[in-house]
N, C-alpha and C positions, 0 to 999 in steps of 0.2 A: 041402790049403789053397790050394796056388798054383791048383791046376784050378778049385776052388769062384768064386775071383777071378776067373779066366779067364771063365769060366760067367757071373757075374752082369755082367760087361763086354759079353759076348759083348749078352747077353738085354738091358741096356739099350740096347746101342745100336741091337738091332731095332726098342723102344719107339722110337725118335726117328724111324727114318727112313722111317717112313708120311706124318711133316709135311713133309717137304722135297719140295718140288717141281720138278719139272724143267721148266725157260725149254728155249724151240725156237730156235734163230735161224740165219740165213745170217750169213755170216761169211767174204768174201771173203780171200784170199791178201794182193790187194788192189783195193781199191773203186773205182780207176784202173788202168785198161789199154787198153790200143793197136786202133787199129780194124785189122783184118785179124787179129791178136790171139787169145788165150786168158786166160782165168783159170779156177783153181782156187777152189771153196765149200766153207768146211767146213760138215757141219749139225750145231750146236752142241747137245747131248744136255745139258742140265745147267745151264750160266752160260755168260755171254758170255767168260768168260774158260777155261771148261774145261768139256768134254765129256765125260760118263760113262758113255754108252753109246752105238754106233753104233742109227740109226734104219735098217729093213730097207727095202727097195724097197717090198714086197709090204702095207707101215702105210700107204701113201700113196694119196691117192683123188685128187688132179693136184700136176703136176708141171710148170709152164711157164714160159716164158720170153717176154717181149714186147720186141722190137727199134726200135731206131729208126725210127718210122714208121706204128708200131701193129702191126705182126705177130706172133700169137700163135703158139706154137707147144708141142707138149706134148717135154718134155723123158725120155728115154729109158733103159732100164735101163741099156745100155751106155754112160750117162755119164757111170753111179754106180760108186764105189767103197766102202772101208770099211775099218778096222779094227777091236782090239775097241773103241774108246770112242768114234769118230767115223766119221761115211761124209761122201763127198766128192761132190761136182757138178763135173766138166768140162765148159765150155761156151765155146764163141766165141763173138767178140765183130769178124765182118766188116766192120760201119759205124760211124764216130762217132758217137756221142749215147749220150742216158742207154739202158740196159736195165733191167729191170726183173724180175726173178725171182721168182716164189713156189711154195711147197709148202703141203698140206693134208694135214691124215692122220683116219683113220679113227675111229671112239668107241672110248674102251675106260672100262671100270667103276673104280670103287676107294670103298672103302667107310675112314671116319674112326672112332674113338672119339669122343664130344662133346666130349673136353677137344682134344684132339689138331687136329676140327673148326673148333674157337673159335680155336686159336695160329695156325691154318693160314690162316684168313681175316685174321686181322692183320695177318701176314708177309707175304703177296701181294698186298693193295692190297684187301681187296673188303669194306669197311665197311658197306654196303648188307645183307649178307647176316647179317652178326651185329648190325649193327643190328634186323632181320626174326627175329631168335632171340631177343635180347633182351625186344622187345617183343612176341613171341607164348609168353615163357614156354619155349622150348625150348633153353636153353645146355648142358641136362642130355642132350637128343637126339641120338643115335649119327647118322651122314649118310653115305648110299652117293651119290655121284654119277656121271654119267659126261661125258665129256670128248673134244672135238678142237681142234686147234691148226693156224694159219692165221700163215704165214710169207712175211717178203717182204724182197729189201733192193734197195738202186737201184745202178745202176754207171755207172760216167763211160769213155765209149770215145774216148781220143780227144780234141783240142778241142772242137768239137761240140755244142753244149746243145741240146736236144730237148724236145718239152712230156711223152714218154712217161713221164717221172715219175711222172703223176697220172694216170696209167693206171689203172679199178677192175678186182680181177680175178675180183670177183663172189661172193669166198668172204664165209662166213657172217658173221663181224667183219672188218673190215680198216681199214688206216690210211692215210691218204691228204695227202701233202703238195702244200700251195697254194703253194708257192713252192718253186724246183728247190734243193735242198740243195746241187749242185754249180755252183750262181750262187752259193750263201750264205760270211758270212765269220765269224770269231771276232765276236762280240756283238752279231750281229744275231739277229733273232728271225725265228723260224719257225713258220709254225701249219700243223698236222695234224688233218685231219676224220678222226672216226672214224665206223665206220661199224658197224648189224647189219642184215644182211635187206639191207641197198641203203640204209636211213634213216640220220638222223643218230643219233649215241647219246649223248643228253643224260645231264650229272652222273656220268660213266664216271670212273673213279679211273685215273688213266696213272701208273706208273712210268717212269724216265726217267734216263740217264745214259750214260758212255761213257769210252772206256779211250784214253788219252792218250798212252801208248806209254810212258811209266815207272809209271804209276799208274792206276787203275780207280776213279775218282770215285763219290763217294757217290749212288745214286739218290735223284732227288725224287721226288716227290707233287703230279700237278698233277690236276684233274679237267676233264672237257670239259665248256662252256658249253652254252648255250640252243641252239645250232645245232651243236654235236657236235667242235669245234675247242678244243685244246689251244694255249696260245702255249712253245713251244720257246726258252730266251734261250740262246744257242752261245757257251758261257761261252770254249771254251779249242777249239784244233783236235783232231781225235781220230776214234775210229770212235765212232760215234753208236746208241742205240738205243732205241726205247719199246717197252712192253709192257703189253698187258692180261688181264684174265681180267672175261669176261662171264659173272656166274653168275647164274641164275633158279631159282623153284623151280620144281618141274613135278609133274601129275597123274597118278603116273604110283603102280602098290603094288611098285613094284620099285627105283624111284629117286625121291630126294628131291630131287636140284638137279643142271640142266643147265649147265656149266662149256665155255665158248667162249674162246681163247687166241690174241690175236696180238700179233704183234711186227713189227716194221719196223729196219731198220738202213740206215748210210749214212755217209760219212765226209766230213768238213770237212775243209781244210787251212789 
């Protein structure tokens, strides 16, 4: 009887965890640090608050960093470390001013159940796409899609402000803040262009939130206007983050919907 119990715990919980999906983020040590300097990045496998699985070198298609000034440069295996639930970014940080980091990783597939489909689009932000199920009749439609994720966060070296904030770094979605976060203060607002292809990406659903150093505030729901800009209001000081998932359907007898992931982080004081 006890193994039977065991067994059907076991078998539910594989049910659920096809819907969970795993957020990509940088996640400095910390978001200030000294010019001539180092910081440590964790790359967050999971939530911004916990990582559950390290991401391998070998998943990543770039890996760069943009320094005071605009110099790009592609960042190197020997940066990387790892254990089993997180890998790490060693990077310096020689000049003052903002830096700017991002990562991109490779497609991989994953195929839903249509119930499983429908909760998964709720949970993540992407009402477009079950609205599109809805009204074409298909809630009942199994969906394999496939997926890569497009990460970035800004760092402060130093006194120093610098325009490389709003540095693009060209990946497929990305988020772009019009005002330097490390000018910005508790309750003032901040607006972020989001971006696909290089354009802006109009009526995009952004999650939004940030962990305050006792507490991990509840994400909003904002969506981006007619020109691809979200307004940010910097409720409390903290490490900061947004996140999307840009999902389309595509022509394709192998996959039903193309799924695009970024995130941006940043910290107020």
């Amino acid at each position: 009887m006890k193994r039977t119990i065991i067994g059907l715990l076991i078998v539910g919980a594989v049910a659920i965890l096809p819907a969970l999906a795993h957020d990509l983020f940088l996640k400095p040590d910390s978001f200030f640090t000294k010019a001539g300097g180092s910081t440590r990045l964790s790359v967050m496998n999971g939530t911004f608050k916990t990582s559950e699985g390290a991401v391998a070198f070998s998943r990543l298609t770039d890996a760069s960093i943009v320094s005071p000034g605009g110099k790009r440069a592609s960042i190197g295996e020997s940066n990387f470390a790892k254990n089993e639930t997180t890998a790490f970014i060693d990077i310096a940080t020689p000049d003052e001013g903002n830096y700017v980091v991002g990562l991109s990783t490779n497609w991989r597939e994953n195929a839903l159940a249509a119930k499983e489909f429908n909760e998964y689009l709720t949970l993540e932000g992407i009402p477009g796409v079950l609205d599109e199920r809805k009204r074409d009749n298909e809630l009942d439609k199994d969906a394999r899609y496939r997926y890569s994720k497009y990460v970035k966060t800004i760092l402060q070296a130093g006194k120093k402000s610098t325009d490389d904030y709003k540095v693009v770094l060209g990946y497929a979605v990305e988020m772009i803040p019009q005002q330097n976060p490390y000018k910005s203060k508790p309750g003032q607002t901040i607006d972020i262009l989001c971006l696909r292809d290089g354009k802006p990406l109009v009526g995009q659903t952004v999650l939004v939130g940030y962990d305050s150093g006792s507490k991990m505030a509840s994400e909003k729901s904002l969506k981006s206007d007619s020109s691809g800009l979200i307004k940010i209001k910097l409720e409390s000081p903290g490490k900061w983050y947004a996140k999307f998932i840009n999902m389309v359907k595509v022509e394709d007898p192998n996959i039903n919907y193309e799924s695009k992931w970024a995130t941006l982080t940043f910290e107020i004081r």
